[in-house]
C-alpha positions as CSV (number, residue, x, y, z in Angstrom):
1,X,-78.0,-185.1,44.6
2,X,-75.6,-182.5,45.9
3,X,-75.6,-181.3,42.4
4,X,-79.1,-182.0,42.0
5,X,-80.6,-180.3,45.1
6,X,-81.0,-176.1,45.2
7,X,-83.2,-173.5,43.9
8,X,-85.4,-174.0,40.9
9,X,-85.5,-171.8,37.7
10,X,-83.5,-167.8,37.6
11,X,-86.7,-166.1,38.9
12,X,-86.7,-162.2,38.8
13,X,-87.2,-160.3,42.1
14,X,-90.8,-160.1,43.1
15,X,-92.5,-157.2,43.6
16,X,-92.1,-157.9,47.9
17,X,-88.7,-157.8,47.3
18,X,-88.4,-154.5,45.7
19,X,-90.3,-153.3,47.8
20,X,-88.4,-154.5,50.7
21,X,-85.2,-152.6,49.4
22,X,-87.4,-149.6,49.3
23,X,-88.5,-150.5,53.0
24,X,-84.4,-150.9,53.6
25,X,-83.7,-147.6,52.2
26,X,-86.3,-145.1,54.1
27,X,-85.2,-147.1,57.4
28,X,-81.7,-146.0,56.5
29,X,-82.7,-142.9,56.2
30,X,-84.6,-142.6,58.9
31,X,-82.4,-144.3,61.5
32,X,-79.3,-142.8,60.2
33,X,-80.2,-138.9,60.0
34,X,-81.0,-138.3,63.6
35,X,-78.1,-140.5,64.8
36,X,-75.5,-138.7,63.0
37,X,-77.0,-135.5,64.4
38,X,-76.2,-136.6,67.8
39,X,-73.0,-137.7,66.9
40,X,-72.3,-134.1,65.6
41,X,-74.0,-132.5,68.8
42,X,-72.1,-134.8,71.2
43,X,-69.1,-133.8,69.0
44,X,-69.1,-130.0,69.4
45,X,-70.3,-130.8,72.8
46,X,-66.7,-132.6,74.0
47,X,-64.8,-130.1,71.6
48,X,-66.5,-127.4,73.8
49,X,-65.6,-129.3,76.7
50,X,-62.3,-130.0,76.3
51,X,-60.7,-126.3,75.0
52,X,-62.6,-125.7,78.8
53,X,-60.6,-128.6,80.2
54,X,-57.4,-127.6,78.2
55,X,-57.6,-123.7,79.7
56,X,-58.5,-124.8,83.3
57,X,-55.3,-127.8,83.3
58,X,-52.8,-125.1,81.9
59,X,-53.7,-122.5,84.5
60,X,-53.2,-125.4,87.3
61,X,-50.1,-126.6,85.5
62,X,-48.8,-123.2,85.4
63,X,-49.5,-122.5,89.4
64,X,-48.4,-126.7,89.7
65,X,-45.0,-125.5,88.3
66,X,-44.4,-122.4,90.2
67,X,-45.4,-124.5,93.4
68,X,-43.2,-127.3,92.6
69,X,-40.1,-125.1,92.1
70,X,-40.6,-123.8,95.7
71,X,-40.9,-127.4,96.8
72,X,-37.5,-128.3,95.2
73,X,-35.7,-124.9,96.6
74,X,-37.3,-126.0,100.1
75,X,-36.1,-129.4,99.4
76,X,-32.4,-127.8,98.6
77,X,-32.1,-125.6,101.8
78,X,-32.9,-128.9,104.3
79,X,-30.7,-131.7,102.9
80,X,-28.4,-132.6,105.4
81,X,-25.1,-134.7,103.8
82,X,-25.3,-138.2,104.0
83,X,-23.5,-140.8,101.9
84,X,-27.1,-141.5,99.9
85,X,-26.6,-137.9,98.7
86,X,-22.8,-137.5,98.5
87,X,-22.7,-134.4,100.4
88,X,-19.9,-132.5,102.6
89,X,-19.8,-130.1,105.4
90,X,-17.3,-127.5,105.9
91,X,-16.7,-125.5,108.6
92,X,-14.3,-122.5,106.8
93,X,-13.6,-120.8,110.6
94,X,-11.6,-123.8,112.3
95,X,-8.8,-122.5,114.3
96,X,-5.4,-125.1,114.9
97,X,-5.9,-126.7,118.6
98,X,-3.3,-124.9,121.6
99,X,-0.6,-127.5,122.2
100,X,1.2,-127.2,125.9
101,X,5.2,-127.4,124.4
102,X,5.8,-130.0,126.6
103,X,3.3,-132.3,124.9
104,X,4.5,-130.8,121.6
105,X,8.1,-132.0,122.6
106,X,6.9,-135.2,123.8
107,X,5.1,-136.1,120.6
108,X,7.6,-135.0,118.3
109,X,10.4,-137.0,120.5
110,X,7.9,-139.7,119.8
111,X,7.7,-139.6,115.9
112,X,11.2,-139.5,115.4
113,X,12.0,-142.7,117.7
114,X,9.6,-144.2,115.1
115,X,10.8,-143.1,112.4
116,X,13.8,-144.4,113.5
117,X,13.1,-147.7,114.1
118,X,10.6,-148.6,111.0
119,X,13.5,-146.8,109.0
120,X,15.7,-149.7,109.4
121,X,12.8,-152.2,107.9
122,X,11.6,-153.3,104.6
123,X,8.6,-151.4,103.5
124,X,6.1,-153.9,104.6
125,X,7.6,-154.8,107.7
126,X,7.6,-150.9,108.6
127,X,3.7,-150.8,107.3
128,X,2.8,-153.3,109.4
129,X,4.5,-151.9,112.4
130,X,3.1,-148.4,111.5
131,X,-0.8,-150.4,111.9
132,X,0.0,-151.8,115.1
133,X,1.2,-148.2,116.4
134,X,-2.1,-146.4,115.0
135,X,-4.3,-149.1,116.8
136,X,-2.9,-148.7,120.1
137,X,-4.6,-146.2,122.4
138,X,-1.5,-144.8,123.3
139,X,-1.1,-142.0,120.8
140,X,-4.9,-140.9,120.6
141,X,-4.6,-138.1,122.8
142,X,-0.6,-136.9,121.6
143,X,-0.5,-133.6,119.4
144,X,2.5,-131.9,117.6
145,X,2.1,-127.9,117.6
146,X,-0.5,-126.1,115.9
147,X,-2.7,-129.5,117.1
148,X,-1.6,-131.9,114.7
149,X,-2.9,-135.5,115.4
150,X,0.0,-138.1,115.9
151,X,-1.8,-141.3,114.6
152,X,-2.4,-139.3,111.2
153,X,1.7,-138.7,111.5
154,X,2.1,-142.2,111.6
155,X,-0.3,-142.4,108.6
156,X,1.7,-140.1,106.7
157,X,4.8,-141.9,107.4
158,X,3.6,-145.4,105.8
159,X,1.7,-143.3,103.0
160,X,5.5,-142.6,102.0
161,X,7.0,-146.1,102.4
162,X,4.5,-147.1,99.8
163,X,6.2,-147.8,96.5
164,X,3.9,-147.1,92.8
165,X,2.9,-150.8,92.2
166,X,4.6,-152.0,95.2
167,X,3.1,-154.3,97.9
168,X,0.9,-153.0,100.2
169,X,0.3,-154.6,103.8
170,X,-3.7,-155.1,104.5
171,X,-2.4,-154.3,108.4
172,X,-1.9,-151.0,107.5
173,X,-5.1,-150.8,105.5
174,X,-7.0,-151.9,107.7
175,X,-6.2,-149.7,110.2
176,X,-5.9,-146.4,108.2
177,X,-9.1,-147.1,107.0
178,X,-10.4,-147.4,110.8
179,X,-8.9,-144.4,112.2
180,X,-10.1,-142.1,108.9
181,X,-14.0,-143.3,109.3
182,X,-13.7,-142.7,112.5
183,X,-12.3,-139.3,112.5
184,X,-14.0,-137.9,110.1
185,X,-17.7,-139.1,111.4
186,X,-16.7,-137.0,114.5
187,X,-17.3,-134.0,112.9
188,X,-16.2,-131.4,110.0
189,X,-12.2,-132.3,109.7
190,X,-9.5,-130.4,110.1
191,X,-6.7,-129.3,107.4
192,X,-4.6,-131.9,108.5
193,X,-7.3,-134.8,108.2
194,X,-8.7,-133.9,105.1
195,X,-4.6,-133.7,103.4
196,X,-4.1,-137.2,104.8
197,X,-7.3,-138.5,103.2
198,X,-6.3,-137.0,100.0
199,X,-3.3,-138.8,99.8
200,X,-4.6,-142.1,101.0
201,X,-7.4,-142.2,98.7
202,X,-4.7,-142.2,96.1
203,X,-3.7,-145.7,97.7
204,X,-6.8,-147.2,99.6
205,X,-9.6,-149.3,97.6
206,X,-12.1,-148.7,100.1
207,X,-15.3,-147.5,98.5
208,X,-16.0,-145.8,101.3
209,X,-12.6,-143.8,101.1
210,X,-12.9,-142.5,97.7
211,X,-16.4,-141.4,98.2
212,X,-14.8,-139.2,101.4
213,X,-12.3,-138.4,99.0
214,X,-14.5,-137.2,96.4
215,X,-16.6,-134.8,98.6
216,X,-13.6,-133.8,99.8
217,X,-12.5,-132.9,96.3
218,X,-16.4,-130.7,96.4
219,X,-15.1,-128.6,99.3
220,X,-11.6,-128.1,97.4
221,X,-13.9,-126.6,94.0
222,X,-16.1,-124.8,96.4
223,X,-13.2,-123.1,97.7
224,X,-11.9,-122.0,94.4
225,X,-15.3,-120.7,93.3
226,X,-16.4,-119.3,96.3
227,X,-12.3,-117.3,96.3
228,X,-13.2,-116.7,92.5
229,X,-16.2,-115.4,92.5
230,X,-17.8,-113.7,95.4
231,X,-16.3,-112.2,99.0
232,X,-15.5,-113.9,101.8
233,X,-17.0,-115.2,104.0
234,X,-19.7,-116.1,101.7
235,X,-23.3,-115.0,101.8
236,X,-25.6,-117.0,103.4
237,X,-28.3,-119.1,101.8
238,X,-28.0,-121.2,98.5
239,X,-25.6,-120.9,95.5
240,X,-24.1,-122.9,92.9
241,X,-21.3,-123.7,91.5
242,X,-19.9,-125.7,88.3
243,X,-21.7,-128.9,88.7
244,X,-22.5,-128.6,92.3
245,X,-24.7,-126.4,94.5
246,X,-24.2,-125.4,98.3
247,X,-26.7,-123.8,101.4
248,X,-24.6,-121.3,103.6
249,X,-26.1,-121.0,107.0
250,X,-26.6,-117.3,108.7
251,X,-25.5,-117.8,112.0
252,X,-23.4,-120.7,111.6
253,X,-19.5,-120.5,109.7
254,X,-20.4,-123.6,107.4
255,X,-21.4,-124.8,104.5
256,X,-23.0,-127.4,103.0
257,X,-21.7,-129.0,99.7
258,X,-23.7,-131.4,97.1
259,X,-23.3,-132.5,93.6
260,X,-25.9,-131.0,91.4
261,X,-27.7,-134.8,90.6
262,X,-28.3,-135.3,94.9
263,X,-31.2,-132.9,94.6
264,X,-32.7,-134.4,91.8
265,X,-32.6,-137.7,94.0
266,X,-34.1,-136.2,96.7
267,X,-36.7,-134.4,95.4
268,X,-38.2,-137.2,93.7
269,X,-40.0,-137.9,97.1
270,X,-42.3,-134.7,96.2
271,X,-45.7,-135.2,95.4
272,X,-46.2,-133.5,92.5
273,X,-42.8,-135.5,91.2
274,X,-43.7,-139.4,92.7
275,X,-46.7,-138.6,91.4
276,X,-45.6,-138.7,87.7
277,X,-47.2,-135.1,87.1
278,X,-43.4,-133.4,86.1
279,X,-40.0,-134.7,85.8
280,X,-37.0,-132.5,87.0
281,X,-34.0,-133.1,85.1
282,X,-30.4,-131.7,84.6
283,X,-29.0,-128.8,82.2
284,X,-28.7,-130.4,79.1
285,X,-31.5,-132.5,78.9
286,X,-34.7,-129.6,78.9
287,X,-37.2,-129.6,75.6
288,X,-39.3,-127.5,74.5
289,X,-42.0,-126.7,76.8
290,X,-39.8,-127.2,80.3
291,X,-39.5,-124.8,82.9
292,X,-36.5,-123.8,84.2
293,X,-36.2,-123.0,88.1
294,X,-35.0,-119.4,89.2
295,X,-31.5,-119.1,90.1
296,X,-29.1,-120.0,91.8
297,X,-31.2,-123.6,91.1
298,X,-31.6,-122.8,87.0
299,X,-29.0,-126.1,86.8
300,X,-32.7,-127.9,87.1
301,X,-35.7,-128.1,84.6
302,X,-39.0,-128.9,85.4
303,X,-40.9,-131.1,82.3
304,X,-44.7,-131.2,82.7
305,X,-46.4,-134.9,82.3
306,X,-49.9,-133.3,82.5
307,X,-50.8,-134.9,79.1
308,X,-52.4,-138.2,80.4
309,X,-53.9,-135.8,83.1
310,X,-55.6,-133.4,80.7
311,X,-57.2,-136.4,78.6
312,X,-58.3,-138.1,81.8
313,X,-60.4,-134.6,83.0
314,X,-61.4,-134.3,79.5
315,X,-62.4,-138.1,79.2
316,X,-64.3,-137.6,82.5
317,X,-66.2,-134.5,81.5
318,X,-67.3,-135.7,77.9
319,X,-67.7,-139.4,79.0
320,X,-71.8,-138.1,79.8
321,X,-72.1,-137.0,76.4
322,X,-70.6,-139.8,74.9
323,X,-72.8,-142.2,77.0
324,X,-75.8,-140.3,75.9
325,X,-75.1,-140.7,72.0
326,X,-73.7,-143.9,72.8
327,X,-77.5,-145.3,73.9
328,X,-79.2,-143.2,71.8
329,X,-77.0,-144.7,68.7
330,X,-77.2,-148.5,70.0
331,X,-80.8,-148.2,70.7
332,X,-81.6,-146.7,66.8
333,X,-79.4,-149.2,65.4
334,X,-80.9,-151.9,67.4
335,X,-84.8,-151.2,66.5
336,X,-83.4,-151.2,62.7
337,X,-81.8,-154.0,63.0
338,X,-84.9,-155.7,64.4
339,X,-86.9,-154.1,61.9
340,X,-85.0,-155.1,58.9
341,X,-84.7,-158.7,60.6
342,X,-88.5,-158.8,60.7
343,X,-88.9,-157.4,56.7
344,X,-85.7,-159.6,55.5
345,X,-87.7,-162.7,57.0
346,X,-91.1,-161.7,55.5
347,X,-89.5,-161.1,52.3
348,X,-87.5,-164.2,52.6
349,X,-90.8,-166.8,53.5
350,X,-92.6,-165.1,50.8
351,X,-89.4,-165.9,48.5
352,X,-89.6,-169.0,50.1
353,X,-93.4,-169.8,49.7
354,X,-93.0,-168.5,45.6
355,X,-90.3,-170.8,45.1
356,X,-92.1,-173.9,47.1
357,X,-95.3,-173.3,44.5
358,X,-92.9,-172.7,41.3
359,X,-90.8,-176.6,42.2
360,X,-94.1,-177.8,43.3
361,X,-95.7,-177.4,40.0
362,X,-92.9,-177.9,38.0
363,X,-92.1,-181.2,40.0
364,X,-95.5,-183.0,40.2
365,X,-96.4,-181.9,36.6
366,X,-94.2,-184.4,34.7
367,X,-94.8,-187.2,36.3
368,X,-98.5,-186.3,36.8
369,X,-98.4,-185.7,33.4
370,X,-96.5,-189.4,32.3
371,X,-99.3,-191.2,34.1
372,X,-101.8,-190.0,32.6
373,X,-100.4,-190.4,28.9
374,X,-99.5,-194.3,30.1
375,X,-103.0,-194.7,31.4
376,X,-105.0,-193.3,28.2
377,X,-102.9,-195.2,25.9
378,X,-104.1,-198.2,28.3
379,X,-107.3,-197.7,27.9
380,X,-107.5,-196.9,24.2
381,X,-108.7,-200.5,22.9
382,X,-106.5,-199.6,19.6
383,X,-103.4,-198.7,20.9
384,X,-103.3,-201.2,24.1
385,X,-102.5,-204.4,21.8
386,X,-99.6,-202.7,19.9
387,X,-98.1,-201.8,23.4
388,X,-96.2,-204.4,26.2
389,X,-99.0,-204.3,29.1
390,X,-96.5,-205.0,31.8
391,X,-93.9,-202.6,30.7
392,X,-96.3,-200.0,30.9
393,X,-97.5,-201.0,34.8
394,X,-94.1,-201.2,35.2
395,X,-93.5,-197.4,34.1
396,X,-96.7,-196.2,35.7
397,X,-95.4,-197.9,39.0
398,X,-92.1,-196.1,39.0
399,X,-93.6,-192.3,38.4
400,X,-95.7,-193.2,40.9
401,X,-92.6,-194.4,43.0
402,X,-91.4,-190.8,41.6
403,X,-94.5,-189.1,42.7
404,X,-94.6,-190.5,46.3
405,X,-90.5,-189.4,47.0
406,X,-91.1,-185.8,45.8
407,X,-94.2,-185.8,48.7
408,X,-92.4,-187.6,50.8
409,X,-89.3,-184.4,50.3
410,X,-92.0,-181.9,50.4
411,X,-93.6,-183.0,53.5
412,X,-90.0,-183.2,55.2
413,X,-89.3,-179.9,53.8
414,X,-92.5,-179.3,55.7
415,X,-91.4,-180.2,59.0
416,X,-88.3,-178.4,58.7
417,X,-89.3,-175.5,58.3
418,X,-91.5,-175.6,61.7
419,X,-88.4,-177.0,63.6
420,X,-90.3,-180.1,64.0
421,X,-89.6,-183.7,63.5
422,X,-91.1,-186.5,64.4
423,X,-87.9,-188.9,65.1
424,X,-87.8,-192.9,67.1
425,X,-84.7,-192.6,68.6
426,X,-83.3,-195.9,70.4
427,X,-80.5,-198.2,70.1
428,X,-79.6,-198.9,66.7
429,X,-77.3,-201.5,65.0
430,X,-75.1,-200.0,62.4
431,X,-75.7,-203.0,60.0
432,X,-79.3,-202.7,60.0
433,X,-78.8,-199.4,58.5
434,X,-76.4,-200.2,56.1
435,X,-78.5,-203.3,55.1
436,X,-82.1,-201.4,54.6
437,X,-80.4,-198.3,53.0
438,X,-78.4,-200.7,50.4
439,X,-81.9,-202.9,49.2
440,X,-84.1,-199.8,49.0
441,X,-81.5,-198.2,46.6
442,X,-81.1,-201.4,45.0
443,X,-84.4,-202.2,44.3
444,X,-84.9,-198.3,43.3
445,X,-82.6,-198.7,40.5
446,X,-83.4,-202.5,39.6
447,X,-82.1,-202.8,36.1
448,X,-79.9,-199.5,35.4
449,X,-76.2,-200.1,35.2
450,X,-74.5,-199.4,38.6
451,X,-71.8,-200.4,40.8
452,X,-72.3,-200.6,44.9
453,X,-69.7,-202.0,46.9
454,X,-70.8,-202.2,50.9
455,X,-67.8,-201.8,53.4
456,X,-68.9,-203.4,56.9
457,X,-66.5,-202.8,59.6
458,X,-68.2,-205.9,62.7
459,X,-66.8,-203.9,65.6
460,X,-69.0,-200.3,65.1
461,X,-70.9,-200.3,68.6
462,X,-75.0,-199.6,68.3
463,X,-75.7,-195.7,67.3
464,X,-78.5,-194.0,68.8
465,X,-80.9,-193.1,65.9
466,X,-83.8,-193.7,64.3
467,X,-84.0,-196.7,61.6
468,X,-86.0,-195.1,59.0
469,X,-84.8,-191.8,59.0
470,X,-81.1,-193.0,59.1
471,X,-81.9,-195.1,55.7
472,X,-83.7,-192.0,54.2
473,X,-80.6,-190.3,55.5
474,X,-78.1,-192.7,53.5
475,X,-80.6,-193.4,50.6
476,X,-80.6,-189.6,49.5
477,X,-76.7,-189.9,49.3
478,X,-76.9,-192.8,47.5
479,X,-79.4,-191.5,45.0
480,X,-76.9,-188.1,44.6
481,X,-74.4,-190.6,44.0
482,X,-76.0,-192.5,41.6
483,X,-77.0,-189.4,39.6
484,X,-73.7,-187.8,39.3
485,X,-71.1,-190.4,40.1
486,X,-69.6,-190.6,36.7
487,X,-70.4,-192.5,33.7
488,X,-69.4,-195.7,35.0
489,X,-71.4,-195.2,38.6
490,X,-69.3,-196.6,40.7
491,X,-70.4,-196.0,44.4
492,X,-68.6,-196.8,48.1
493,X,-70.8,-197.5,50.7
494,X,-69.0,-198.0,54.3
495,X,-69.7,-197.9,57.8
496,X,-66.8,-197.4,60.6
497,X,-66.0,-196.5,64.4
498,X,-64.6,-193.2,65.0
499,X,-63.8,-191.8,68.3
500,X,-67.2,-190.1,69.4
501,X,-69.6,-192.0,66.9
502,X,-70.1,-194.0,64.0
503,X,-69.2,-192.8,60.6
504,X,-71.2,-193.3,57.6
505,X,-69.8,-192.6,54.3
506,X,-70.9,-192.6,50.3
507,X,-67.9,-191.9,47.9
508,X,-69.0,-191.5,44.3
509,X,-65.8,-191.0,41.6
510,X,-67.7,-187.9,39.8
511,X,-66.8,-184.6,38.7
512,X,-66.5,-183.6,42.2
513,X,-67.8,-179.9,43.4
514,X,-65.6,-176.8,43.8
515,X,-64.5,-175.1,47.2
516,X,-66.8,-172.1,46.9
517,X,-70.0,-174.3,46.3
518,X,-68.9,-176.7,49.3
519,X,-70.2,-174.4,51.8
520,X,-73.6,-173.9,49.8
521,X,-74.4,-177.1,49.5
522,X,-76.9,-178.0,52.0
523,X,-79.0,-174.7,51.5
524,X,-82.7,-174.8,50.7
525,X,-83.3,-175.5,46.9
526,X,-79.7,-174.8,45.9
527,X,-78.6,-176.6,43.2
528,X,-75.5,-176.4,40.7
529,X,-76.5,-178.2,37.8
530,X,-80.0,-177.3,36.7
531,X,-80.5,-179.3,33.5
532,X,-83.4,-180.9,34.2
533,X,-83.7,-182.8,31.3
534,X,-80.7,-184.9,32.4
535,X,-81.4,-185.0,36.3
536,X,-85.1,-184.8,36.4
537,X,-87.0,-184.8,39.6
538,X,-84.4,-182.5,41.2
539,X,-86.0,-179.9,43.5
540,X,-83.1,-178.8,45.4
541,X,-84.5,-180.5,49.1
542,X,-82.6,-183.5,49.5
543,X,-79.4,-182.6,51.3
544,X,-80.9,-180.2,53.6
545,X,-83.3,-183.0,54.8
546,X,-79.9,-185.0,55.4
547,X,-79.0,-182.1,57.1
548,X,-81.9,-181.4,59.1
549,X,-82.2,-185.3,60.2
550,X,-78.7,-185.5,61.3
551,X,-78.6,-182.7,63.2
552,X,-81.5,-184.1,65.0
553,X,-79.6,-186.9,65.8
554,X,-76.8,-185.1,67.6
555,X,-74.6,-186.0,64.6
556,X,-72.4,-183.5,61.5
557,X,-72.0,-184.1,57.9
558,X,-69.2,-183.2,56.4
559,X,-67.9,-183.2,52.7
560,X,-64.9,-183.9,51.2
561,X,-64.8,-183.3,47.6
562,X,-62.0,-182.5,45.0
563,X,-62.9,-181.4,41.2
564,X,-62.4,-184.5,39.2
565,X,-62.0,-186.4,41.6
566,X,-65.3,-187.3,43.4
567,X,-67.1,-186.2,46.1
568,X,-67.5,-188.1,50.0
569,X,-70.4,-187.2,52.2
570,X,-69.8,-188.3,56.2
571,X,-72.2,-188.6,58.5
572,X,-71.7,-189.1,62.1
573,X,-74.3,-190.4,64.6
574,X,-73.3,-190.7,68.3
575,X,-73.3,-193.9,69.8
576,X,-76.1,-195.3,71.9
């Protein structure tokens, strides 16, 4: 039956239907022409728009950049050093501290006992007597002439006890590393301080040392540009240098060191910067479209990042436009749509209806037409004794038998096609089914050659369905079975428990049906083979009914079919 059931005849297009791609065509013509004018108006419109929007975002870029340059020279004139920004301050006009020479003598007395007595011990033993000296109070206040600081003596003194890749005493570390931190967040150091820190760095692993060490190495390059290229004292306000810049105050003889990258740091705290509109950057970095800041800052480069801006000020001005021939679009192609529905479905009943007439006449006629030669040759006095009486009742019977099953399709057809159906749904036992399905199709095909074998499975729990239409359900795919099961008809009827349902299934051994005419199947009069001669009575009806009454029941079909090899239709009905 799955071979048997689908469309009758190869009729030509009616007239509706040509006139329906007529209909389809001025529609498209008539929806399509004023849409894609609005799409052309609301294009120019946003082009229009946007070379606005693109003038007005490079004149505020332009006045953004200039603005943001000032902030970043503003931002360069009030840094202060800190160890986040790696800066220095030097004061240039430091003058050596007045020594009484009584204290001088004193002091220098002092450092000699000492270097004395750590003379005669090893070089740890002298470092670690050296650190016990510097954190005693007692020298704190003891200078040698010209203001010299004794403790930084002392620290000079174990500086030279210490041998390249010898031993060094933590003692002395420890306290070296005190007494520089200390002096030097007193204030700018003094010539003497900053040469001792020099040399320590050279020994000390402190991290906070070297970084000391390394500003102090910005004040020694500042010096040499500063003596190299301008006079002295230098002019106030900002300059630069080779990979540093530096803010000379007017009434103040200091200066303020910092290595080029601190101002990039701290002038990401800008608006315009946090705010992902520009990026400033270093020399060597710049491309094509950056601005670089006046001197003595031209070590920077200001990128713009007003791309994403523009399109979002362009987006927001042409967003109206595009809403507009957004509805107006959506609103054409939805009254098409609904008009083409409306034609397509006329065109498609009246298909419908001309194809229903065509199988209806073409059906009832030859069985119609096989009573009523069986009857006249009945009644003809001279012909009924040369006939068998009984096998012509017999063959009268069975068209009528014939007759009554292409109604009965018709009049399901019927109901399907006004979504209604008349279904007694209660609790049904699976059996019952299986039982009343196998002796209508038995006695159907009383005396053709057949094979039928009934799998039972006695633990399939009641299905909710109804009795009849079940039977019709499973007597169809019997009768498709029967038809096109082979030459040797050999058909598997079983019933089983699944999960969510019972399963009903009818394997024929067949020809089977290809992939691409699996999912056509259970369409309205579709059909593969046509030869009616050989599968008369087909009208192309009987698997969608199975479809239509399983789906009433809450149930799926499914196929599984492989060319050569047979076909299996399964049918599940949920359980009561």
């Amino acid at each position: 039956m799955h071979r048997m059931f689908g469309r009758t005849g190869n009729a030509k297009p009616s007239v509706i239907q040509a006139s329906a791609w007529v209909t389809y065509l001025l529609l498209g013509i008539g929806i399509f022409s004023p849409v894609f004018c609005v799409i052309w108006l609301v294009q120019k419109t946003v082009e229009s728009e946007n070379a606005l929007v693109r003038q007005l975002v490079e004149e505020a870029k332009e006045q953004s950049l200039i603005d943001t340059a000032d902030l970043v020279r503003l931002t360069a004139l009030g840094m202060v050093p800190s160890p986040q920004n790696n800066g220095v301050r030097y004061s240039w006009n430091q003058t050596d501290e007045k020594v009484a020479m009584e204290d001088a003598k004193e002091a220098k007395e002092k450092v000699a006992e000492i270097r004395e007595r750590v003379s005669r011990l090893t070089d740890k033993e002298a470092q670690d007597k050296l650190a016990e000296l510097i954190v005693a109070t007692d020298f704190d206040q003891m200078r040698l002439i010209g203001g010299r600081s004794l403790d930084l003596v002392l620290v000079e003194l174990g500086i030279s006890r210490i041998k390249k890749g010898g031993e060094i005493a933590d003692s002395f570390l420890e306290a070296v590393d005190a007494l520089i931190l200390r002096e030097m967040s007193e204030g700018s150091p003094n010539r003497q301080l900053r040469y001792v820190l020099r040399r320590y760095a050279e020994v000390s692993s402190s991290s906070e040392i070297q970084r000391l060490a390394e500003a102090e190495q910005l004040v020694d390059r500042w010096l040499e540009f500063v003596r190299n290229t301008s006079s002295w004292p230098p002019p106030s306000g900002l300059g630069r240098g080779d990979g540093f810049f530096y803010s000379v105050a007017a009434s103040e003889d200091e200066v303020l060191i910092f290595p080029n990258e601190s101002l990039v740091r701290a002038s990401q705290n800008l608006e315009s910067l946090h705010n992902n509109r520009f990026t400033l950057g270093l020399d060597g970095g710049e491309v094509e479209g950056s601005y670089r800041l006046r001197a003595p800052l031209d070590f920077l480069y200001l990128q713009p990042q007003m791309g994403a801006e523009f399109s979002d000020v362009a987006s927001g001005k042409a967003v109206l436009y595009i809403w507009i021939g957004g509805i107006v679009l959506g609103l054409s192609v939805l009254s098409g749509a609904v008009i083409v529905f409306s034609v397509r479905r006329q065109a498609s009943v009246t298909q419908l209806k001309d194809n229903l007439v065509a199988t209806v006449t073409h059906e009832l006629k030859t069985p119609v037409s096989s009573i009523r030669l069986l009857v006249d040759t009945l009644m003809d006095e001279t012909r009924r004794e040369k006939v068998n009486t009984q096998e012509y009742i017999e063959l009268i019977s069975r068209e009528n038998q014939r007759l009554g099953r292409l109604i009965d399709n018709f009049l399901s057809f019927s109901r399907m096609e006004r979504s209604k159906g008349s279904f007694d749904i209660s609790r049904t036992p699976v059996t019952e089914v299986l039982v009343s399905a196998e002796e209508a199709f038995r006695e159907r095909f009383k005396g053709q050659r057949f094979e039928l074998e009934v799998r039972r499975s006695e633990k399939v729990p009641d299905i909710a369905g109804d009795m009849d239409a079940l039977a019709t359900v499973l007597g169809n795919l019997l009768e498709n079975a029967f038809k096109y099961g082979g030459k040797d008809r050999r058909i598997i009827l079983r019933a089983k428990r699944s999960a969510h349902g019972a399963d009903f299934e009818v394997q024929d051994f067949g020809p089977g049906i290809g992939k691409r005419d699996q999912k056509r199947i259970f369409r309205k009069f579709f059909q593969l083979d046509r030869n009616a001669s050989v599968h008369s009575g087909s009208v192309g009806l009987g698997l969608s009914i199975v479809d239509f009454v399983v789906s009433k029941h809450g149930g799926k079909i499914e196929l599984e079919s492989e060319v050569g090899k047979g076909s299996t239709f399964r049918v599940r009905i949920p359980y009561a």
